[in-house]
C-alpha positions in Angstrom: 0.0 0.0 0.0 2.5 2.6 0.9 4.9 1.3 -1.7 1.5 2.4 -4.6 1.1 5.6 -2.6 4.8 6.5 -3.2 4.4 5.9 -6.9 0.6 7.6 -7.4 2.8 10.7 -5.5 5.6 10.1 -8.3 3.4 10.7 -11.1 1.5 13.0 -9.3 4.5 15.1 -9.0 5.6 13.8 -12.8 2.1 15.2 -14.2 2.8 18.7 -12.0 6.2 19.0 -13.2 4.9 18.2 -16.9 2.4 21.0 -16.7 5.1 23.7 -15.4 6.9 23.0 -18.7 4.2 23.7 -20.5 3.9 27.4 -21.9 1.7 30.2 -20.6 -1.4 30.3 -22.5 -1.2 33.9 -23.7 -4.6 35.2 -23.1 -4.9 36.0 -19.1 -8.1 33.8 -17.9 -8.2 31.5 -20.7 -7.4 27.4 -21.1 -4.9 26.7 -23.5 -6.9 25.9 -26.9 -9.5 28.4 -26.1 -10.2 31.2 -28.7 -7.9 29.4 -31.7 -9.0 30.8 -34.9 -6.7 28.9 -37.1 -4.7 26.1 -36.4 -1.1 24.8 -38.5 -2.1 23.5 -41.9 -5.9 25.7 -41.9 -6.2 27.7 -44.8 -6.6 31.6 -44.3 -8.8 33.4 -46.7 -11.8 31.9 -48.6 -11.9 28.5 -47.7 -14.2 27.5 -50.5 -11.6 28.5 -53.7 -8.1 27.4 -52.3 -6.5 28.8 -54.7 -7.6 32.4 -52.9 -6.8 31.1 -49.9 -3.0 31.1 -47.8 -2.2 27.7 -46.3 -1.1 28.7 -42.8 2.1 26.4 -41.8 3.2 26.6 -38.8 1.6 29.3 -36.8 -1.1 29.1 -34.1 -3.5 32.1 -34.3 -5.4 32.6 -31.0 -8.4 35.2 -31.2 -9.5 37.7 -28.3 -11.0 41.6 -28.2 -9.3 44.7 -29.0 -7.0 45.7 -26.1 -7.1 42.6 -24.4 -3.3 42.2 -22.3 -1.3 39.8 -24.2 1.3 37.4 -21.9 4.6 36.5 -22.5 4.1 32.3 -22.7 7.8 31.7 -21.3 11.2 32.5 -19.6 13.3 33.9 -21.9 15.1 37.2 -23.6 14.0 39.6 -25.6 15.3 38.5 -29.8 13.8 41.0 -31.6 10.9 43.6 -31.2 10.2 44.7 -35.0 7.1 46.5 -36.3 5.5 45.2 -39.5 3.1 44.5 -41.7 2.6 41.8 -43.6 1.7 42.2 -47.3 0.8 38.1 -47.8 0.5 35.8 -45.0 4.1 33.8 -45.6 5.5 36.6 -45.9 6.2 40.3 -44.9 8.7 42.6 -46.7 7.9 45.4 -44.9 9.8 46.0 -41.3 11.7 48.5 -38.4 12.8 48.7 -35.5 10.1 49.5 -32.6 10.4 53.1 -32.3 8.2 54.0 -29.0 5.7 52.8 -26.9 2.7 54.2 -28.1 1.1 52.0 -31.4 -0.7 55.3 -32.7 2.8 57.3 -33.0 4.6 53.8 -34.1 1.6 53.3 -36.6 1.9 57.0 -38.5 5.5 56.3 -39.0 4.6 53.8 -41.7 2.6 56.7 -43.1 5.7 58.9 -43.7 8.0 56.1 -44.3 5.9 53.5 -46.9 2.9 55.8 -48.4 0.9 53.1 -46.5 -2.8 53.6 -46.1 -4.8 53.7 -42.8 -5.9 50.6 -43.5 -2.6 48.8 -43.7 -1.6 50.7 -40.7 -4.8 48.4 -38.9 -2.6 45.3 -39.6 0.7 47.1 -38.8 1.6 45.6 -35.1 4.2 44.7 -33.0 6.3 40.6 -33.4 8.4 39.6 -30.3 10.8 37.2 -30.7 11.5 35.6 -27.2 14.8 33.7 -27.2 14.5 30.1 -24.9 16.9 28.7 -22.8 16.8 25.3 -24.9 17.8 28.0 -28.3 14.0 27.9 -29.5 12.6 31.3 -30.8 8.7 32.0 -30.0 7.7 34.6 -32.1 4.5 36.9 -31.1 2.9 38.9 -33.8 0.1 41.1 -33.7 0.5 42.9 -30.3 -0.1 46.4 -30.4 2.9 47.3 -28.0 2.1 49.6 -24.4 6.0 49.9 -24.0 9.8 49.9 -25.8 11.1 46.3 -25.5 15.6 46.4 -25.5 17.0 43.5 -26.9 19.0 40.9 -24.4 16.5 42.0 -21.8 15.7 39.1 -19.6 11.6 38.7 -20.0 9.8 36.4 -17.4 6.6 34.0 -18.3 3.7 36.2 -17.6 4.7 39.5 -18.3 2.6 41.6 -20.3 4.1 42.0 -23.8 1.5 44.2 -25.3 -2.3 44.2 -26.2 -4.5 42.6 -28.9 -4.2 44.0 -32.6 -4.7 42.9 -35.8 -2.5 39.7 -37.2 -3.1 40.3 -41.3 -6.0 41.9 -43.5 -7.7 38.9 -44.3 -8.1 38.1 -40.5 -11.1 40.5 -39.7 -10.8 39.3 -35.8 -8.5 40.7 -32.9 -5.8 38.5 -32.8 -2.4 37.4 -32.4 -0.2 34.6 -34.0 2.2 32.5 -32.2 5.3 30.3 -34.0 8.2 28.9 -33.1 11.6 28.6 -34.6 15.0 26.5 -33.9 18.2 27.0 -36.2 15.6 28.7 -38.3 13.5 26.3 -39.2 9.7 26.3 -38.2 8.5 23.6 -35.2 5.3 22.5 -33.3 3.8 25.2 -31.5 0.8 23.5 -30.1 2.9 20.7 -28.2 4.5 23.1 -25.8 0.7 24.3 -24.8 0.1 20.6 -23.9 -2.4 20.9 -27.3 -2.5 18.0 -29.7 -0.7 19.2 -32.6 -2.0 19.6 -36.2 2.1 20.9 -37.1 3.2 18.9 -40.0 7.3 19.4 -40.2 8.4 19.8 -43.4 9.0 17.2 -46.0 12.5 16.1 -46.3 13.7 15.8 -49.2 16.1 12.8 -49.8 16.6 12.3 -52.8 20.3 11.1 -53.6 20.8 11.8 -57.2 19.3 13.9 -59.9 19.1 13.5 -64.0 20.4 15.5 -66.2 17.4 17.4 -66.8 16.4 18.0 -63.4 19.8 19.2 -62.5 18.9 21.6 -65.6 15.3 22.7 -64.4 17.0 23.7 -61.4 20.2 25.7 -62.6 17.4 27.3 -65.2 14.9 28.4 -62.4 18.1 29.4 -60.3 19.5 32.0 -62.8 15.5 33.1 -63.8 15.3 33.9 -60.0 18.4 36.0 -59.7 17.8 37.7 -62.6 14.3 38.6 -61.3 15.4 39.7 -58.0 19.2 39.9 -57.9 20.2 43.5 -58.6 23.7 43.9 -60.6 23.9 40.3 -61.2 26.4 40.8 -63.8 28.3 43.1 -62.1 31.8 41.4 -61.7 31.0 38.4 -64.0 29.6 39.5 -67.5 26.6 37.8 -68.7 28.6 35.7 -71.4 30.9 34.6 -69.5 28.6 33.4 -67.2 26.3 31.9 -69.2 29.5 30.2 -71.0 30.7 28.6 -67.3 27.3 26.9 -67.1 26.6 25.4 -70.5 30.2 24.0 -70.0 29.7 22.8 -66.1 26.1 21.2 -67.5 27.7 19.4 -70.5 30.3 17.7 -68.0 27.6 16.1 -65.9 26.3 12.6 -67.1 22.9 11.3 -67.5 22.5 11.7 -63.4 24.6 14.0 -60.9 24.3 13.1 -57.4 22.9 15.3 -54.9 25.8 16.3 -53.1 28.1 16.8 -56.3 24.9 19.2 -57.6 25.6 20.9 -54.5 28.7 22.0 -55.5 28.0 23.1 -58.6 25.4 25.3 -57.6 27.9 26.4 -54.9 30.2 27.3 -57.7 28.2 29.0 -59.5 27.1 31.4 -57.1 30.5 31.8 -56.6 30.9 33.8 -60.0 28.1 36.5 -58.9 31.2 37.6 -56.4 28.7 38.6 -53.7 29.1 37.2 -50.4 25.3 37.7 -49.6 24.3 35.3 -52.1 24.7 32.2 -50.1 22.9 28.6 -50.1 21.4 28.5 -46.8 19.5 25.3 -46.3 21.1 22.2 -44.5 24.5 20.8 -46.8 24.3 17.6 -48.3 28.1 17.8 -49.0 29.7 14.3 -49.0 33.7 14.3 -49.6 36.4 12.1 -48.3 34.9 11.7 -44.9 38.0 10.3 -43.3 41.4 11.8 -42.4 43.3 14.8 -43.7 47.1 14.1 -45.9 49.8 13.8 -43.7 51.0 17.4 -45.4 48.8 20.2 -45.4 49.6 23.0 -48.6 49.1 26.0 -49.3 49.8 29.1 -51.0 52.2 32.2 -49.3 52.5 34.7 -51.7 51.6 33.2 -54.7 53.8 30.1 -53.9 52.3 27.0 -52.9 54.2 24.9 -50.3 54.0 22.5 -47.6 53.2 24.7 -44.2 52.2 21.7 -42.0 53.2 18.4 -41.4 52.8 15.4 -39.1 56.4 14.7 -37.0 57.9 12.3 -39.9 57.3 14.6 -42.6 58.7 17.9 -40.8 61.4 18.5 -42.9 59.4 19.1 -45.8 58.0 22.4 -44.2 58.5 25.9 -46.3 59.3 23.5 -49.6 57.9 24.6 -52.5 55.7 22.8 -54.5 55.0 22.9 -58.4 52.3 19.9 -59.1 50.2 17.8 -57.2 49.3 14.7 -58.7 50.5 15.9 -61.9 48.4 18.8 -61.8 50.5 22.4 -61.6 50.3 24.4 -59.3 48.6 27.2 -61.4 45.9 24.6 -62.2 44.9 23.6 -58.9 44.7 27.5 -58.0 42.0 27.7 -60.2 40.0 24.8 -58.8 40.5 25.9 -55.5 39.4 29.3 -56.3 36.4 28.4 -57.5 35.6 27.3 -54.2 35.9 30.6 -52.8 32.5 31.7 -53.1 32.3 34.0 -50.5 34.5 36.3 -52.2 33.0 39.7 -53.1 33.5 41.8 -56.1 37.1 41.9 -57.0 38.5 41.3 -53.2 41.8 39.3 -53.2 42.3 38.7 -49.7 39.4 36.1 -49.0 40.9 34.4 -52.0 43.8 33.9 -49.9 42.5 32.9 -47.5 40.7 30.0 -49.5 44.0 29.0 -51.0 45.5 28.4 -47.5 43.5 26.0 -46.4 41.6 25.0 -50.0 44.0 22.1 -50.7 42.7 20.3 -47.2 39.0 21.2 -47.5 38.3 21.6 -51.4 41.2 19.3 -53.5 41.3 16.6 -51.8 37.5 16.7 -49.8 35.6 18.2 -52.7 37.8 17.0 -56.3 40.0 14.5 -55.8 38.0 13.0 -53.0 41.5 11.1 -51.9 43.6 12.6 -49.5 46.7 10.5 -51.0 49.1 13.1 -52.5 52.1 12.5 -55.1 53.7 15.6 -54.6 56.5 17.2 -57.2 58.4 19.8 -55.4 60.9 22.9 -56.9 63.9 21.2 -56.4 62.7 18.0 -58.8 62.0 15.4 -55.7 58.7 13.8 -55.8 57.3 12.1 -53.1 53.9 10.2 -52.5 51.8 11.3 -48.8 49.6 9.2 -47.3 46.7 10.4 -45.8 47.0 10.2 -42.0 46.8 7.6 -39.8 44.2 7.8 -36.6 47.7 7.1 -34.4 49.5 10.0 -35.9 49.9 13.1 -33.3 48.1 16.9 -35.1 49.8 18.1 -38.1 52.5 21.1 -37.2 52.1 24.0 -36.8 48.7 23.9 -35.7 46.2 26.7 -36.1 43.3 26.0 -34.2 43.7 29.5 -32.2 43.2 31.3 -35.7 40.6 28.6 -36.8 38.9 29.3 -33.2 39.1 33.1 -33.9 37.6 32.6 -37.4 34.6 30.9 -36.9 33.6 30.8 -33.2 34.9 34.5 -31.9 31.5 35.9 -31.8 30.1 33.1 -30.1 32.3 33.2 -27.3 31.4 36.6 -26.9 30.5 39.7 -28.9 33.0 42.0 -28.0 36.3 42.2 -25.7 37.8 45.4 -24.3 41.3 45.8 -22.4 43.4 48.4 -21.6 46.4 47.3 -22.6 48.3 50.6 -20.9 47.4 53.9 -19.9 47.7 55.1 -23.3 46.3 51.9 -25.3 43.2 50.5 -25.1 41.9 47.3 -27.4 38.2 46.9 -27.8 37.5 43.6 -30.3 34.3 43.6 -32.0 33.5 40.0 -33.1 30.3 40.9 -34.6 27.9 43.9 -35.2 24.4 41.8 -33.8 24.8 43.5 -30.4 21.3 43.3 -28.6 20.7 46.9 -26.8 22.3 45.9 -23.2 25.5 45.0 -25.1 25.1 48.8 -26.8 24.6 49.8 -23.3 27.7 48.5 -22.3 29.8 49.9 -25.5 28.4 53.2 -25.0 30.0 52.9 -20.9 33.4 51.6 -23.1 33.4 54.4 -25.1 32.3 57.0 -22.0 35.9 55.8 -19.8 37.3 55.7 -23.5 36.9 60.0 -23.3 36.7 60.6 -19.5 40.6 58.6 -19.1 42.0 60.4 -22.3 43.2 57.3 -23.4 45.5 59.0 -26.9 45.2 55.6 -28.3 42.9 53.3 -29.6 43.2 49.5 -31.3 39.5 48.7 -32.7 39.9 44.8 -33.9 37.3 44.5 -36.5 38.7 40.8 -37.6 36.4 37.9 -38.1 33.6 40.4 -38.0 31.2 39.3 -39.6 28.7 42.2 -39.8 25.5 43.1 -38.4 23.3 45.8 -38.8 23.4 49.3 -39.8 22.0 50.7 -36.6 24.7 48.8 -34.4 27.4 50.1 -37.1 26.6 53.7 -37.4 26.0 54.1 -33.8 29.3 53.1 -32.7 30.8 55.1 -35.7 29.1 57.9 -34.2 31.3 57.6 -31.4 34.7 58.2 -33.5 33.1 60.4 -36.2 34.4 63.7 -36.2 32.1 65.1 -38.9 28.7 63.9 -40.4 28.9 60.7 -42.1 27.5 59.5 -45.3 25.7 55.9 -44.7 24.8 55.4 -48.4 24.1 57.6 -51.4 21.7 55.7 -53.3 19.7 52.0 -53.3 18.9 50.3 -56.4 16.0 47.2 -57.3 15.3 45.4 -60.2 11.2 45.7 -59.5 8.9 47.9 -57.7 6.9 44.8 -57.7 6.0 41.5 -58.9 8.9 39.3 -58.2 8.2 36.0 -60.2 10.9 34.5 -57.9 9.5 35.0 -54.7 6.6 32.6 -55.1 6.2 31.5 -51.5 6.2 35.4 -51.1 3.8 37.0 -53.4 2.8 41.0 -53.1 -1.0 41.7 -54.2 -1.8 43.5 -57.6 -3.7 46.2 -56.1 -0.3 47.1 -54.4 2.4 49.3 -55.2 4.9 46.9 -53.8 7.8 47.6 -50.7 9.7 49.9 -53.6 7.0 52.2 -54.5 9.0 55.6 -53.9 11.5 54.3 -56.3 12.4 56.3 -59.5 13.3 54.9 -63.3 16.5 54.1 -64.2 17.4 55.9 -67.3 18.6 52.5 -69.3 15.2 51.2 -68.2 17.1 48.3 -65.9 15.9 49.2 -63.0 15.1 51.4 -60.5 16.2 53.9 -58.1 16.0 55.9 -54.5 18.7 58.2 -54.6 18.5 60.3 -51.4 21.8 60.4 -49.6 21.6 59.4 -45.6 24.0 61.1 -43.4 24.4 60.6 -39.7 26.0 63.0 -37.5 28.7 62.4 -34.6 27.4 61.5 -31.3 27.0 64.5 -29.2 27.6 63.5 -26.0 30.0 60.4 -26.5 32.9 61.2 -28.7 36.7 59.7 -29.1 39.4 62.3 -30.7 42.3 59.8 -29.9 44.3 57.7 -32.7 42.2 55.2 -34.4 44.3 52.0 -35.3 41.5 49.4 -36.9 42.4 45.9 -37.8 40.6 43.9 -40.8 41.3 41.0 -42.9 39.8 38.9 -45.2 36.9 37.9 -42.5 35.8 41.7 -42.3 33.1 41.4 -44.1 29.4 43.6 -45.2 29.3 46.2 -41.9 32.8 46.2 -40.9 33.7 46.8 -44.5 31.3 49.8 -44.5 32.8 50.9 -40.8 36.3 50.6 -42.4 35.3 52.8 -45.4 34.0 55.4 -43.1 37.0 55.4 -41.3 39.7 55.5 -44.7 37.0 58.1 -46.2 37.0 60.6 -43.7 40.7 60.2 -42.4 39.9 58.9 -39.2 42.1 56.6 -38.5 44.5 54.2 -40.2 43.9 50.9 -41.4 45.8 48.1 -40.2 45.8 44.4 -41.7 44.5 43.6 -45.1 41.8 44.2 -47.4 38.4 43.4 -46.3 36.2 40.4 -47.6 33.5 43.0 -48.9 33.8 44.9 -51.6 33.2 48.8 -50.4 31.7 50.9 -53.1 28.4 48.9 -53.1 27.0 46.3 -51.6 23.4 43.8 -51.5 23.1 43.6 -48.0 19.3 44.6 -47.4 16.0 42.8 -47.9 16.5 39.1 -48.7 14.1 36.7 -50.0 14.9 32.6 -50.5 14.4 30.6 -53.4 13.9 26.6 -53.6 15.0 24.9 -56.2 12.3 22.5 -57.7 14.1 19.1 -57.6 16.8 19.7 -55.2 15.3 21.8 -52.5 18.3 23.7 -51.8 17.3 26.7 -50.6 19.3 30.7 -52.1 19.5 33.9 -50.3 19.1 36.4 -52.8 19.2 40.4 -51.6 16.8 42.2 -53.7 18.6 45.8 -52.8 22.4 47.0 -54.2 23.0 50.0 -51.4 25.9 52.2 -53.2 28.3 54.1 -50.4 30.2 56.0 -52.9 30.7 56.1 -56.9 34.2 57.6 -56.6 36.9 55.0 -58.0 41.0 56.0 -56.8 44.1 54.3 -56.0 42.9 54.4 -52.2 39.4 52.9 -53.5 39.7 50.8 -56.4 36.9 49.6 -57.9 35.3 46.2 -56.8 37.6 46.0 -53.8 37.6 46.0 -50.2 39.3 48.8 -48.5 42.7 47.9 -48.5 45.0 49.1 -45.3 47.1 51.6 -44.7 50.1 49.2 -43.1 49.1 45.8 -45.1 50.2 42.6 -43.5 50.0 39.4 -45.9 49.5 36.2 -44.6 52.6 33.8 -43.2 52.9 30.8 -41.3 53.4 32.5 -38.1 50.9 34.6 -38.2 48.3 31.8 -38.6 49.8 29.7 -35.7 50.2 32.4 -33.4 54.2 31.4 -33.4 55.0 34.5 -31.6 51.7 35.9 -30.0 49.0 37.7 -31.6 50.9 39.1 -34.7 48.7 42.0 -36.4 48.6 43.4 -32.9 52.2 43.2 -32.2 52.8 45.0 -35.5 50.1 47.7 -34.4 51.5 48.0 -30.8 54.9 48.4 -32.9 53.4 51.4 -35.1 52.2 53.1 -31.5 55.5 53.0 -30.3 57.1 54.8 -33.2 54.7 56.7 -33.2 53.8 55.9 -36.7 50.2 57.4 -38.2 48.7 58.4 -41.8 47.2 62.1 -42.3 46.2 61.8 -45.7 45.9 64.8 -47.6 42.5 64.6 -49.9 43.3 65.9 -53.6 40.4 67.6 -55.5 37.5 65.9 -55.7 37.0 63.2 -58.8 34.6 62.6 -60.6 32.2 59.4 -60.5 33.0 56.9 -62.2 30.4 54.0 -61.4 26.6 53.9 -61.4 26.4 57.2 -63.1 23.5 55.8 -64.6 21.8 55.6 -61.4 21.0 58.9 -61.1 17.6 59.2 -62.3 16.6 62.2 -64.5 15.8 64.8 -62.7 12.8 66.5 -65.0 12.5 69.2 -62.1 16.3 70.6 -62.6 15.1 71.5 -66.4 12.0 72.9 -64.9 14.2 74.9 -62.6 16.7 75.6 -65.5 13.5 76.9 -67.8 12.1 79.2 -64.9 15.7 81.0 -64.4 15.9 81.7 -67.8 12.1 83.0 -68.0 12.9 84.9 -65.3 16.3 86.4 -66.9 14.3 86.9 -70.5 11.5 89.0 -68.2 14.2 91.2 -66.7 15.5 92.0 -69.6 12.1 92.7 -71.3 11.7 95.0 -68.2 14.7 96.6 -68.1 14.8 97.3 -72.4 11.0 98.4 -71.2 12.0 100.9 -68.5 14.4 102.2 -70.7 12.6 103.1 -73.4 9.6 104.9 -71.2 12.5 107.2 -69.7 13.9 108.3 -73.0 10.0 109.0 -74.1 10.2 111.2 -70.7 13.3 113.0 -71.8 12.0 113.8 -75.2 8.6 114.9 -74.3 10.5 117.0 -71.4 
């Protein structure tokens, strides 16, 4: 008997325990399930003709009246508070920043901003994203917000996150729509209510190998949608050569191509737009070796490829050049490698560089050869077969796993790092620009002590920055700025409206679309907002020290455009090598996805081409990143940290000797790109016409006056 009350008390206490997992129901005095208007795979719209109506995927849209409080469902922090509106159920292309507290002033700022009418500003509401402990996202959208949210705020089940609004035009009800997301893809959000679910995941797609003509369909309906939506595709790459690249990568693949190998390709491939925005961002299917590394590692220093790392039997091979690899020169294999390098932007040499360090490991013998057995033919005439390693051999040396570490896990470690380094250096690292509002907080306190201590010098390490966005940029710019700042001249699009690409994201007829303020281009590709936005120096924080900032090749979209403002304006100097984004332009803003019909793999395309600046020099060559001021190239050392943190020794070095750059600006050039961006400007003739009315009626006056007073003086 006691021995059943103990376990009625364990699942007593199992069934309590159960139900504190389970999330808040976000209507205060409601069951969970009560009010649901539509449920995961429910069709939105007229349910009759489902070809009118939106299949709603993985949301779970609970009804209430106007004003009622809305409740935050579970521990968390504040992700994201955006306004927005949604212009088709899957999809909204139309979002800021919350601006205040009050809905009616938030509203009318879509007024001024979007020419939006009153009544899209009745579905124009607040979405929450609440970040879990176990890295789930629950997204809230259609609260009409009662105050400002900061982002990295800790937020506590059952705080009030807002009121009722409106969810979407075709949803006449009060209401609000709850998802969930984890590594970006959509799960169950009727489960965690303790609701039986209706969720249906979405299909996999396993498919191992395609035919020929499917692997056509899909390159076809890739380039269709980039031309569509891609603005400047053929910027770097002209359209014949790359339409000449694809018939030939096509007419290499048999009757069938196996999914992973079409992976590649269509990695290659974007690789020649030379944008490192363009990216494939679903799940890889990539198969290669899947075993051990070579028992060399090679790669290229200065144009030069040679053996850099070893295991212990092989260490006197280090530094040796190399000239083929399996009978394949050097040169060759370059170009392989390079076409790997699809992250590359524009014209920018240093990411190449980066590629061809480590591309012999990851792309030749993973990716091409798929055999990580080398016959090796070095300068001096020896050749000499590796093996690939053996699971007893010790790491390969010199090891970089501090600059691999640095590469791709800085920012996860943590966003920033700041250390005086003396009383007249100080070293603030900025791993990334997507710093929630506490972290700006705490910058802005950096920054403060930064001005109050007079620190004379300043080490900002923008390496391995990724980017982030512009508000997070330009306000810590506005921190070093010494005079207003230019954040972009001009933003170009392909379409007002009507995307054919963004199927799972359509805009309706009877609107003008998300670019509706846009103007013409004159060669009729295109069109065009050119209204320059400038930004002025923070009034009450500002730094007049030195300004040493470090990039490389992993400096890429907003520290490129933070590097540019510093090398425009003479702020500072530039201390590393060139960045992995090319400066004068950029497609950084407003991304849809495309799916490719057979494969599924998923594209980011931007849909915007922001232009900083159209002037093309020495210090800003064309389709580059900004290059430094003191350039470092890569070596061995450097990468294995052989004697400490080289780039900043060298810029502690330039601080001693007191070494700086004042460059002196020569006359202003003229543009030289996107000069046929500027729009015609009808109103400048309209002005031109009216001065020289106005200069024709003087003179008709004056001739006029004239004449009456020599009537006057004969008649007197």
């Amino acid at each position: 008997m006691k021995t059943k009350a103990i376990i009625i008390a364990l699942l007593l206490m199992g069934n309590f325990a159960f139900a504190q997992d389970n999330y808040l129901w976000p209507i205060p005095g409601k069951q969970a399930g009560e009010g649901i208007l539509f449920r995961p795979q429910d069709y939105i719209g007229v349910a009759e003709a489902q070809t009118q109506a939106e299949l709603n995927f993985g949301d779970l849209i609970i009804g209430a009246p106007l004003g009622t409080p809305v409740l935050c469902p579970v521990d968390g922090k504040i992700h994201s508070a955006l306004l927005g509106y949604r212009n088709s159920w899957s999809c909204s292309l139309i979002s800021f920043d919350q601006q205040t507290g009050n809905y009616e002033q938030d509203s009318l700022l879509f007024l001024e901003w979007d020419n939006m009418t009153q009544e899209k500003i009745h579905n124009t509401t607040l979405w929450v994203g609440i970040k879990t402990a176990d890295g789930k996202t629950v997204w809230i959208d259609g609260i009409r917000p009662t105050r400002l949210f900061k982002t990295g705020e800790p937020i506590h089940r059952g705080d009030t996150l807002g009121t009722i609004g409106f969810v979407y035009k075709k949803i006449k009800q009060p209401c609000i729509s709850v998802s969930i997301s984890k590594n970006s893809q959509a799960v169950d959000p009727m489960t965690p209510f303790g609701l039986k679910t209706t969720f249906i995941p979405p299909k996999v797609n396993n498919k191992t190998q395609l035919t020929h003509e499917e692997a056509q369909v899909d390159i076809d309906s890739m380039m269709l949608a980039l031309e569509d939506a891609f603005p400047g595709l053929y910027d770097y790459t002209p359209k014949e050569e790359f339409d000449t690249y694809i018939k030939n990568k096509m007419a290499a693949i048999g009757e069938t191509i196996s999914r992973s190998d079409f992976e590649v390709l269509v990695f290659k491939l974007i690789g020649k737009i030379h944008d490192s925005h363009t990216a494939i961002i679903s799940a890889p299917k990539v198969t290669g070796t899947s075993g051990l590394p070579s028992s060399v590692c090679l790669g290229w220093f200065n144009d030069t490829l040679q053996v850099w790392r070893t295991v212990p039997r092989y260490k006197d091979y280090l530094g040796k050049p190399v000239v083929s690899v399996n009978d394949i020169p050097a040169d060759s294999l370059k170009a392989m490698v390079l076409e790997y390098a699809t992250y590359s932007d524009g014209y920018v040499k240093s990411y190449g560089d980066y590629v061809l360090l480590y591309g012999m490991d990851n792309y030749y013998c993973d990716q091409i050869a798929k055999d990580a057995n080398l016959m090796v033919t070095f300068a001096d005439g020896e050749t000499k077969r590796f093996e690939q390693m053996n699971p007893k051999d010790p790491y390969r040396e010199p090891q970089w796993l501090e600059y691999q570490y640095r590469h791709f896990h800085a920012n996860e470690k943590m966003h920033f790092e700041y250390e005086k380094l003396s009383d007249t250096i100080a070293y603030l690292a900025l791993h990334t620009f997507e710093l929630d509002d506490l972290e700006m907080e705490q910058l802005t306190e950096i920054f403060t002590n930064l001005v109050a201590d007079r620190i004379p010098n300043l080490i900002l390490d923008l390496r391995f920055n990724h980017g982030g966005p512009e508000a997070s940029v330009e306000g810590i710019y506005a921190y070093l700025a010494q005079k207003p700042f230019c954040t972009n001249l001009r933003k170009i699009v392909n379409k007002k409206n009507g995307y054919a690409c963004v199927g799972s994201c359509p805009v309706d007829d009877d609107e003008d679309g998300p670019f509706a303020d846009y103007e013409p281009l004159p060669n009729g590709e295109g069109f065009v907002k050119d209204e320059p936005e400038w930004r002025e120096p923070d009034s009450l924080v500002n730094y007049k020290g030195r300004l040493y900032l470090l990039t490389n090749e992993t400096s890429f979209s907003a520290s490129t455009c933070f590097a540019g403002w510093v090398k425009k304006q003479n702020r500072g100097v530039i201390v590393g090598r060139e960045t992995g984004s090319a400066y004068h332009q950029m497609k950084a803003e407003n991304f849809t996805q495309y799916v490719l019909p057979n494969s599924d793999i998923a594209i980011q395309i931007p849909t915007i081409k922001v232009v900083f600046d159209t002037v093309v020099n020495e210090r800003f060559p064309y389709g580059r990143g900004v290059l430094p001021d003191y350039p470092v190239n890569f070596t061995p050392e450097e990468i294995s940290y052989a004697h400490g943190h080289s780039i900043l020794n060298y810029t502690l070095q330039l601080i001693r000797e007191g070494k700086y750059i004042y460059y002196v600006e020569p006359e202003p050039e003229s543009s030289s790109i996107e000069e046929d961006a500027r729009p015609f400007r009808w109103w400048w003739v309209a002005i031109g016409v009216a001065a020289l009315a106005g200069i024709i009626a003087l003179v008709r006056k004056y001739s006029l006056s004239l004449s009456q007073r020599k009537d006057k003086g004969e008649q007197l």
